[in-house]
C-alpha positions as CSV (number, residue, x, y, z in Angstrom):
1,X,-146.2,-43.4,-10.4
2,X,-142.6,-42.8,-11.0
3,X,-139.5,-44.9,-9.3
4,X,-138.0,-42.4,-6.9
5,X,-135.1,-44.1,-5.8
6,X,-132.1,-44.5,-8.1
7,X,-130.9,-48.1,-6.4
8,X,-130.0,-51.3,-7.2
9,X,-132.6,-53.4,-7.9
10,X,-132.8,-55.9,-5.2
11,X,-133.5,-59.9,-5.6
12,X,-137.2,-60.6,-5.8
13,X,-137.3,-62.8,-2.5
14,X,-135.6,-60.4,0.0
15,X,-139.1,-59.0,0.4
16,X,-140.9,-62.3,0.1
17,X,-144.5,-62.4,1.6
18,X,-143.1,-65.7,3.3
19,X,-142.6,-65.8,7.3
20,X,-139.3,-67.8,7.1
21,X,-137.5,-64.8,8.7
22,X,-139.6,-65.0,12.0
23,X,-139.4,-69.1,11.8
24,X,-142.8,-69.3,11.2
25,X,-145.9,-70.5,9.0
26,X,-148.9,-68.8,8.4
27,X,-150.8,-70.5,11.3
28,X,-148.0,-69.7,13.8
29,X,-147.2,-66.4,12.9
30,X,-151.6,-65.3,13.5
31,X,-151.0,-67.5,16.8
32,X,-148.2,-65.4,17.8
33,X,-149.8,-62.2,17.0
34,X,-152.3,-63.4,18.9
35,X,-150.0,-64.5,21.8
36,X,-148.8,-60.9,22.1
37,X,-152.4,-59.6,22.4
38,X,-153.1,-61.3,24.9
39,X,-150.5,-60.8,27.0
40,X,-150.8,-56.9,26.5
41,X,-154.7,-57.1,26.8
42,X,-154.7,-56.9,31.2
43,X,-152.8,-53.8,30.9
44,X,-154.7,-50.6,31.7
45,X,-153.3,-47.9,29.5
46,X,-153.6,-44.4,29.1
47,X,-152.5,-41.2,26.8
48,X,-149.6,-41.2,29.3
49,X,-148.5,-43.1,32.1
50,X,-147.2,-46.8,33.7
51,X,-149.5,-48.7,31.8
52,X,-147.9,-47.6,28.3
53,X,-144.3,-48.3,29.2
54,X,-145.2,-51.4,30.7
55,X,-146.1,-52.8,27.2
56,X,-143.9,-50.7,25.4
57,X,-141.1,-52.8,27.8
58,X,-143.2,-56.1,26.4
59,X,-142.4,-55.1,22.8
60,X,-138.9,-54.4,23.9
61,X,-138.7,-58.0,23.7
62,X,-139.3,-58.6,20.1
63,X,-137.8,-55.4,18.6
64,X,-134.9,-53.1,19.8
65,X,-137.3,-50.3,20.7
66,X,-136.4,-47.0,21.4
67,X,-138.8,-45.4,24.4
68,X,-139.0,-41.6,24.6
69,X,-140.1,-39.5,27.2
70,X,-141.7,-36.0,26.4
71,X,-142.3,-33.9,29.9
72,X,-145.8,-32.5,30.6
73,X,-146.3,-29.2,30.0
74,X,-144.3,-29.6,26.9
75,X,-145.9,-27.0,24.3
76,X,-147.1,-29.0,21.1
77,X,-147.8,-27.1,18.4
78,X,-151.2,-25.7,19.8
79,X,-151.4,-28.2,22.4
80,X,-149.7,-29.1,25.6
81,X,-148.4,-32.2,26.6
82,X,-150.9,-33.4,29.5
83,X,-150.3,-34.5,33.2
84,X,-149.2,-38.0,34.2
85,X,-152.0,-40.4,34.8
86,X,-151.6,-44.0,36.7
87,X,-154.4,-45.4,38.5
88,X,-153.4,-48.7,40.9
89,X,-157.4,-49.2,42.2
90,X,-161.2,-48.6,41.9
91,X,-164.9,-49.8,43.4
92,X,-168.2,-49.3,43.9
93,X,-169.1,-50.7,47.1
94,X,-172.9,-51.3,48.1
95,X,-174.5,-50.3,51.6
96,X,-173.8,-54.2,52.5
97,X,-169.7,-53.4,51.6
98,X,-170.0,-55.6,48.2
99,X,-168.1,-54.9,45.1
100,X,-170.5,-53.8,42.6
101,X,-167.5,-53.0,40.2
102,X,-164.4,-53.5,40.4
103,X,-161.4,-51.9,38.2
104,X,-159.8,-55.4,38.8
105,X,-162.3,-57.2,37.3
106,X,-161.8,-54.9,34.1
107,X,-160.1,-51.9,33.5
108,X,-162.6,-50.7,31.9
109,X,-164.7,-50.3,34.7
110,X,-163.1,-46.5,35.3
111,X,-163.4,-43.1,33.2
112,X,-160.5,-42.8,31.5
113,X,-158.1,-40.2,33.3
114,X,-160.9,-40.0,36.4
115,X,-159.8,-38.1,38.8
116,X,-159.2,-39.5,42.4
117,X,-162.1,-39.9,44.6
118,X,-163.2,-41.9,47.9
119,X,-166.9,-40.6,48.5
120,X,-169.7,-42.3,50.1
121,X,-173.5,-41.0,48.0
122,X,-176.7,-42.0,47.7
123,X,-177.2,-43.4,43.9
124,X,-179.3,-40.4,42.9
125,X,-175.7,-38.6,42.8
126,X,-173.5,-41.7,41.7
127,X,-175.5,-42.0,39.1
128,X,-174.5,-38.6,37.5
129,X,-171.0,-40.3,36.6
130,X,-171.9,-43.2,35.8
131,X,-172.0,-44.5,32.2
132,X,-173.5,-48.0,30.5
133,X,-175.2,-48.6,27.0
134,X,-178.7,-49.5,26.8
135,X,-178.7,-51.1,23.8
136,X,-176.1,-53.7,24.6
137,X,-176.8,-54.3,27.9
138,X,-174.1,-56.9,28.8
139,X,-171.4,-54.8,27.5
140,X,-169.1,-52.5,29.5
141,X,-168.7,-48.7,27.3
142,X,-164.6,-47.5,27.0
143,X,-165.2,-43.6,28.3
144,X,-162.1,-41.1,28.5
145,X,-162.4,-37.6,29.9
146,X,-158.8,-36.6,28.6
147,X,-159.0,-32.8,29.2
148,X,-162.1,-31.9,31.1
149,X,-161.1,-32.9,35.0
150,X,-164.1,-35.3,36.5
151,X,-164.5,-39.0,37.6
152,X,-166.8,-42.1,36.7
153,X,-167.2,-45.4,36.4
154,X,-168.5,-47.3,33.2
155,X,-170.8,-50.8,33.6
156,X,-172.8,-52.5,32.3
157,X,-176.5,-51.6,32.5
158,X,-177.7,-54.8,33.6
159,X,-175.7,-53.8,36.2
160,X,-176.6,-50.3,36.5
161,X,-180.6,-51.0,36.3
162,X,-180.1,-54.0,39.2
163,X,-178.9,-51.1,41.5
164,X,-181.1,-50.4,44.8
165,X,-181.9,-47.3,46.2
166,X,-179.4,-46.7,49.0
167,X,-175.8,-45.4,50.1
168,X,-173.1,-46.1,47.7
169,X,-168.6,-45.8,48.3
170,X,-167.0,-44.7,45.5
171,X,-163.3,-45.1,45.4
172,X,-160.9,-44.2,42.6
173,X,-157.4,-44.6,43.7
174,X,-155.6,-42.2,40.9
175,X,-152.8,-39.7,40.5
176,X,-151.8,-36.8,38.4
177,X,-148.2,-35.7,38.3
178,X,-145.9,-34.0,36.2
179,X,-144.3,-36.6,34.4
180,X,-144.3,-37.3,30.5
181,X,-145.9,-38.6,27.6
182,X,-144.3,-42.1,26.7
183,X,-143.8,-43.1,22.7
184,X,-141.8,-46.2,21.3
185,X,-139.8,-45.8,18.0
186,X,-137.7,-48.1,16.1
187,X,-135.9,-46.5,12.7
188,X,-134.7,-49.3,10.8
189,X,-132.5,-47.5,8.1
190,X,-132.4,-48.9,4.4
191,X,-130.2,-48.1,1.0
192,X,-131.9,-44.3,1.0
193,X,-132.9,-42.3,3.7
194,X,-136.2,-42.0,2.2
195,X,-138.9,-43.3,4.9
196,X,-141.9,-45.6,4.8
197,X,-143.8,-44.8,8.3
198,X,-145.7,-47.1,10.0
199,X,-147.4,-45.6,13.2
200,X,-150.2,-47.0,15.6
201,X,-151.6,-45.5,18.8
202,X,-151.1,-47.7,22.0
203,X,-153.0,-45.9,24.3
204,X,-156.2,-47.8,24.8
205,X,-156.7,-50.3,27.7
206,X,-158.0,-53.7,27.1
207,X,-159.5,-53.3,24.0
208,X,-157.9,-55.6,20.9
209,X,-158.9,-54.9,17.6
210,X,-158.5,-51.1,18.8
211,X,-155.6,-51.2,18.6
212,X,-153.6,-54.1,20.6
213,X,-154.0,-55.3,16.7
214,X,-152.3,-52.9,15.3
215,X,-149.9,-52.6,17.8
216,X,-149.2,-56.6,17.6
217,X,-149.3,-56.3,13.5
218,X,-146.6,-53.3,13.7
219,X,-144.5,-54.9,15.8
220,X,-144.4,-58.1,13.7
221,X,-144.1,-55.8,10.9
222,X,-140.6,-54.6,11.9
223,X,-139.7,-57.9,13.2
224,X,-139.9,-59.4,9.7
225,X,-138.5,-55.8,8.0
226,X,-135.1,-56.0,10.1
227,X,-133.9,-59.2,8.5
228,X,-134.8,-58.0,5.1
229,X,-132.4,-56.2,2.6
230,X,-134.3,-52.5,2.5
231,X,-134.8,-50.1,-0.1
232,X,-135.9,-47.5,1.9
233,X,-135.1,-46.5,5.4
234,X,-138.3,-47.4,8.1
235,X,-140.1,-45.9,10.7
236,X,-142.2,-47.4,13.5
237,X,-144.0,-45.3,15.9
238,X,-145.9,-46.6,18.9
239,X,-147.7,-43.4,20.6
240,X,-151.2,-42.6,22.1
241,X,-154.0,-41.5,19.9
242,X,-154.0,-37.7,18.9
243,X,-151.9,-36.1,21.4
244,X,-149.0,-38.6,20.5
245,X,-149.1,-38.4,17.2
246,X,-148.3,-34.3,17.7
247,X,-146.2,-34.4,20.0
248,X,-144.1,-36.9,17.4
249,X,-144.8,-34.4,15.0
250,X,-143.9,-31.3,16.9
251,X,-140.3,-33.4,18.1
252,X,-139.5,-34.6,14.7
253,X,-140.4,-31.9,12.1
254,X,-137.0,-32.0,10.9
255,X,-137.4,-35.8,9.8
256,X,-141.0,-35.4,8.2
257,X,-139.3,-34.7,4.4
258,X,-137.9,-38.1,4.3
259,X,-141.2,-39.4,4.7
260,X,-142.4,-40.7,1.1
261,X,-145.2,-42.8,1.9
262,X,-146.9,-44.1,5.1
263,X,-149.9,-45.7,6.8
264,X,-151.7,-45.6,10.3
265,X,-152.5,-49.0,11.6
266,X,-155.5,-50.2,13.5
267,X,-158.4,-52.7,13.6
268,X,-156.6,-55.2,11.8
269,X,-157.9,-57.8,13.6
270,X,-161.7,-58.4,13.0
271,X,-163.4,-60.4,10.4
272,X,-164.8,-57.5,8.5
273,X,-163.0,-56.5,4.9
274,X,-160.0,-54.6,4.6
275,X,-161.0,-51.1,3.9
276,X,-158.4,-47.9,2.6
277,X,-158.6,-44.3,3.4
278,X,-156.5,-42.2,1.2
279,X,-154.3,-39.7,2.5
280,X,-155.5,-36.0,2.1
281,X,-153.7,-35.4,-1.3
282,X,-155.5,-38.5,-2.4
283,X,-153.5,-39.2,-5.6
284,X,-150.1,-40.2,-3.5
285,X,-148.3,-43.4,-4.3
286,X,-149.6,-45.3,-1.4
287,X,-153.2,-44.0,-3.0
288,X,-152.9,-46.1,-5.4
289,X,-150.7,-49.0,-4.2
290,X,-153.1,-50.2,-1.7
291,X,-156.4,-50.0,-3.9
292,X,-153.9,-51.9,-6.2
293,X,-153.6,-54.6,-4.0
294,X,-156.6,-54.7,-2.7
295,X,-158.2,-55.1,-6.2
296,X,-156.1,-58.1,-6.9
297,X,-155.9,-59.5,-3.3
298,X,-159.6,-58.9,-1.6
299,X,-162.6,-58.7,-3.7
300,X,-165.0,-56.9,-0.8
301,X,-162.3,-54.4,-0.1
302,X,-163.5,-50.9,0.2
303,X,-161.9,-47.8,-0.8
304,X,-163.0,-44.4,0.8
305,X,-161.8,-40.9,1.0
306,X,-159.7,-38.9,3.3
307,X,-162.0,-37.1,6.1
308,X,-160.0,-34.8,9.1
309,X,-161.9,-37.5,11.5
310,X,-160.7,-41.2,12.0
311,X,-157.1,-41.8,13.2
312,X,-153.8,-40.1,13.4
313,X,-153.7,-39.8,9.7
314,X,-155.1,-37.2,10.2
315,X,-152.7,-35.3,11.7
316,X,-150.0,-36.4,9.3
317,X,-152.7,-34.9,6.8
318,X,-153.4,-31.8,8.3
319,X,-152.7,-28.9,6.0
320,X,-149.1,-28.0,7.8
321,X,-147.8,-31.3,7.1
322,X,-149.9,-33.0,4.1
323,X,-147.8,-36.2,4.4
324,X,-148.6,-39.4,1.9
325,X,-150.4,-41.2,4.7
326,X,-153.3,-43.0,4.6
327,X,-155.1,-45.9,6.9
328,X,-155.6,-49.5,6.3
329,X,-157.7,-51.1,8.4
330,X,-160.0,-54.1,8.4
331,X,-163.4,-52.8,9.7
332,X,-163.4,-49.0,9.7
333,X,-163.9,-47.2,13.2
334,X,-166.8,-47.0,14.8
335,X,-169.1,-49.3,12.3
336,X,-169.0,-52.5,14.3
337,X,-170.8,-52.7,17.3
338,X,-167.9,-54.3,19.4
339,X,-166.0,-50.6,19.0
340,X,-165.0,-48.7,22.5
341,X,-166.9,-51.7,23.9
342,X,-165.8,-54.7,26.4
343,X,-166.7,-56.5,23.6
344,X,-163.7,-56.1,22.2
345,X,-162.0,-58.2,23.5
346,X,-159.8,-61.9,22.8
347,X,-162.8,-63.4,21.1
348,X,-163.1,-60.8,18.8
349,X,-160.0,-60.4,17.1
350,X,-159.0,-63.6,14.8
351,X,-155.3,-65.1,13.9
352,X,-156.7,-65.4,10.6
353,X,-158.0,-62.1,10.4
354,X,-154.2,-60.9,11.8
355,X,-152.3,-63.1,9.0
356,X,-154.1,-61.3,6.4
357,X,-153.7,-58.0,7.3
358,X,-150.2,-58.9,8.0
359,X,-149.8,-60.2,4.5
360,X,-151.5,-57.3,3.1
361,X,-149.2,-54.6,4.8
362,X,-146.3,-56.6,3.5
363,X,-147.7,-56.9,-0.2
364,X,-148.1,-52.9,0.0
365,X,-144.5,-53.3,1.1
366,X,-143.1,-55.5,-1.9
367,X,-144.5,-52.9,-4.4
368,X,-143.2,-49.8,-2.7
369,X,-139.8,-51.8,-2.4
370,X,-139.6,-53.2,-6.1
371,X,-141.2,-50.2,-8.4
372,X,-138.5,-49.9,-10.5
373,X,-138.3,-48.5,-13.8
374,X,-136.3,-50.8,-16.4
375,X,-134.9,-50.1,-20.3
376,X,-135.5,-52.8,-22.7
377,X,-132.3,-53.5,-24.2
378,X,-133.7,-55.3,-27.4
379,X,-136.6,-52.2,-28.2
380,X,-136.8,-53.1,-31.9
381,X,-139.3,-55.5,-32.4
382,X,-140.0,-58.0,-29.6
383,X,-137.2,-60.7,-28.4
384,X,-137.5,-64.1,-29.2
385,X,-138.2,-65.5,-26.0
386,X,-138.2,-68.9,-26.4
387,X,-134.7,-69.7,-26.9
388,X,-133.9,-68.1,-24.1
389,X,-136.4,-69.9,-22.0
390,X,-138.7,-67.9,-21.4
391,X,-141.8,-68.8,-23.8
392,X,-143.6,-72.1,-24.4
393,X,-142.7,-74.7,-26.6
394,X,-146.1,-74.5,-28.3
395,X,-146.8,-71.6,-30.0
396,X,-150.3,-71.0,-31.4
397,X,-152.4,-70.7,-28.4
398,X,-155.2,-69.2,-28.1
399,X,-155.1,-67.3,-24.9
400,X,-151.4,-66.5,-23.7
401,X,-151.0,-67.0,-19.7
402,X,-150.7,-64.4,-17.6
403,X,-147.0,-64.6,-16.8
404,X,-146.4,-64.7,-20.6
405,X,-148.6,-61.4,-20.9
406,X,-147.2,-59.5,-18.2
407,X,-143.7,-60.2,-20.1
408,X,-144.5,-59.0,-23.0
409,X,-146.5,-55.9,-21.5
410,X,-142.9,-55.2,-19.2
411,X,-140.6,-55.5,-22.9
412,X,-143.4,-53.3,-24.4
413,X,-143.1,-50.1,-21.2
414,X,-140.2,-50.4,-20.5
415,X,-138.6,-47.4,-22.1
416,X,-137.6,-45.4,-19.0
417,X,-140.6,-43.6,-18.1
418,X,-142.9,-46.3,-16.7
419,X,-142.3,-48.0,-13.8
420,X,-143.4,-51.7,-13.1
421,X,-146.5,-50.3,-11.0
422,X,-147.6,-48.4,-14.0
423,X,-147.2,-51.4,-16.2
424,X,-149.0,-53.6,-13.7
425,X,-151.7,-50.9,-13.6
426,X,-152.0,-50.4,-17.6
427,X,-152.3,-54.5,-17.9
428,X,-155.0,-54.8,-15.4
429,X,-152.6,-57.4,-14.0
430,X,-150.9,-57.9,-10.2
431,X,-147.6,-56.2,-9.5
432,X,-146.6,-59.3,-8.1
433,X,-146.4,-61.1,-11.6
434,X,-144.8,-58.3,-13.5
435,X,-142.5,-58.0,-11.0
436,X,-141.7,-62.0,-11.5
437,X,-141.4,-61.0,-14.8
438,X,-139.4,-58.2,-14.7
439,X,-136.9,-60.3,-12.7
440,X,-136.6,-62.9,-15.3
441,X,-136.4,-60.7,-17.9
442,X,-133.6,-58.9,-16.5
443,X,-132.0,-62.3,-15.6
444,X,-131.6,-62.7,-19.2
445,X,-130.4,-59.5,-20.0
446,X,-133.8,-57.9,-21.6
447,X,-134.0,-55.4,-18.9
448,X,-131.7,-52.8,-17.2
449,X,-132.6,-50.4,-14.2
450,X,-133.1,-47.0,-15.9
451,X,-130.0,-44.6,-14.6
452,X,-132.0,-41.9,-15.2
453,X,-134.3,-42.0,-12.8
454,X,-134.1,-39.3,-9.5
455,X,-135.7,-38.8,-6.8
456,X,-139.2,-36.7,-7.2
């Protein structure tokens, strides 16, 4: 992995994995994330429409957001940006005039991008839109219908199998216009205008691990990122799954070769492990800084290759683009039961769970930030480092502590063509203590950043 910036060296706390910046601990900073969850959890949201600038306007009020509007019809690369869809109401009503569901009760209730209806029907017919899941009986499916025009409701099937024979009113009170397609941004620029993207789809209704986690965790993110001295220049994207992602792509192809490294961010809020999927070239640098951390951070991590299935990565992966992006998420998509589910929902997604992912993120961060590559400037033979402090008193010991290791492994690779990540690599130890190390061995005038390093 070679240093690809030719900076400054920065100090080794304006990245710290601290809160301070946001004026918070641990405990407060998962409440928070939590806090912003919930208040974006009522909101029914779609690929486009009112419910995604209404919580694109509630992030507004953490981070100087950018909101852009892309008109429908707008070509895409092979796709087309779609009609407007807002929906204000929706029922079932019985023969007796009862609510048998109600989109107020959760948005959920409706097929994603239904069509408007007001139809009375005898169940036989109602039945052949409407959808419910057997084998979790008590939970409401998330359905979409995206591109194929039609209508339904979802429900649970309790519900569904506790429905008599009879006359039924169904009412979806929809539109489709030409409008747009609505995407947050927020470019925070650092000492190069190489990029670091961090993007997250926001399109899903009340469902919060995916991805009002993500969504919560980027925002956060860029919160804490903005007071920070920066290396490199960041990106933060907040679009609807698929179709946002290229219609970002297809706006800003000219910005795409900044990007150096990047990650897509979703279910980051569940108790499962934190699991990697590389980006399609598979050997980037953010292929091996996460597994990196992960390996010293969270023992039941899991590692897995890139697939063209999952989440926007893989457009930033497809072949025209091959972009160092991976995902890190805690459970993957689609292995817990609680996925596209009303089970999803504020009980699922922990603070806890939130904090950690958040700490992860910024630990991925710290190396990507700090991967210099250093000259010893005492080569022959190794420094004495006790008179300058930085070596025991006792000499003799058996086993030498890791901070003392990871010095001598930095005086030892430092000779301008490894970089601390490929020191922390080759000593099977954290970056985060050779980076200490680095620091203090430059404080004392061991080290000095390489000049010779260029950009890749």
């Amino acid at each position: 992995m070679t240093a690809n910036l030719e900076t400054k060296p920065m100090d080794t706390a304006s990245l710290g994995l601290d809160t301070a910046s946001l004026g918070l601990d641990a405990a407060s900073l998962g409440s928070a994330m939590y806090d912003l969850i919930t208040e974006l959890y009522p909101i029914c949201r779609s690929i486009t429409g009112d419910g995604v600038r209404k919580s694109l306007k509630i992030l507004q009020q953490h981070i100087p957001l950018e909101i852009h509007e892309v008109p429908s019809g707008t070509p895409v690369f092979d796709w087309t940006v779609p009609k407007e869809w807002n929906i204000r109401d929706a029922y079932i009503k019985d023969a007796t005039g009862k609510k048998v569901v109600d989109f107020q009760e959760s948005n959920l209730h409706v097929l994603n991008y239904s069509l408007p209806i007001h139809k009375k029907m005898p169940l036989s017919e109602l039945k052949e839109h409407l959808f419910s899941m057997p084998d979790r009986p008590d939970w409401i499916p998330y359905r979409t219908s995206y591109y194929n025009e039609n209508w339904g409701f979802c429900l649970t099937d309790n519900t569904l199998k506790s429905l008599p024979d009879g006359e039924y009113e169904a009412y979806i009170d929809s539109s489709f216009k030409d409008g747009s397609l609505t995407y947050g941004e927020l470019f925070l620029p650092g000492q190069t205008t190489d990029e670091i993207l961090l993007f997250c789809h926001d399109c899903h209704p009340s469902l919060c691990n995916d991805n009002l986690s993500g969504v919560s965790l980027v925002t956060f993110l860029a919160k804490h990122l903005s007071q920070q001295s920066r290396r490199y220049s960041y990106r933060f994207v907040f679009a609807p799954a698929t179709i946002g992602a290229i219609t970002w792509l297809s706006c800003n192809e000219h910005k795409v070769a900044n990007i150096k490294h990047g990650l897509t961010v979703a279910n980051v809020g569940d108790p499962g492990h934190l699991t990697y999927k590389k980006s399609r070239r598979g050997n980037a640098d953010i292929d091996r800084v996460v597994p990196h951390i992960l390996k010293h951070s969270a023992p039941n991590h899991e590692i897995i290759d890139f697939s063209p299935y999952g989440y926007d990565e893989r457009q930033f992966c497809s072949p025209g683009f091959n972009l160092p992006i991976g995902s890190l998420t805690r459970s993957q998509f689609g292995t817990f039961p609680e996925y596209h589910t009303s089970a999803d929902n504020l009980d699922f997604v922990q603070p806890s769970s939130l904090v950690n992912s958040f700490e992860t993120y910024l630990s991925v961060i710290d190396v990507l930030e700090h991967n210099h590559t250093y000259l010893n400037t005492n080569p022959k033979c190794e420094p004495q480092l006790g008179k300058r402090g930085l070596y025991s008193v006792y000499g003799g010991k058996q086993t030498a502590p890791e901070d003392r290791m990871a010095m001598l492994w930095v005086l030892n690779l430092s000779d301008g063509e490894h970089t601390l990540f490929d020191i922390a690599e080759q000593a099977n130890l954290s970056f985060a203590i050779i980076k200490n190390a680095a620091f203090r061995l430059a404080n004392s005038g061991l080290l000095k950043v390489c000049p010779s390093v260029v950009p890749q």
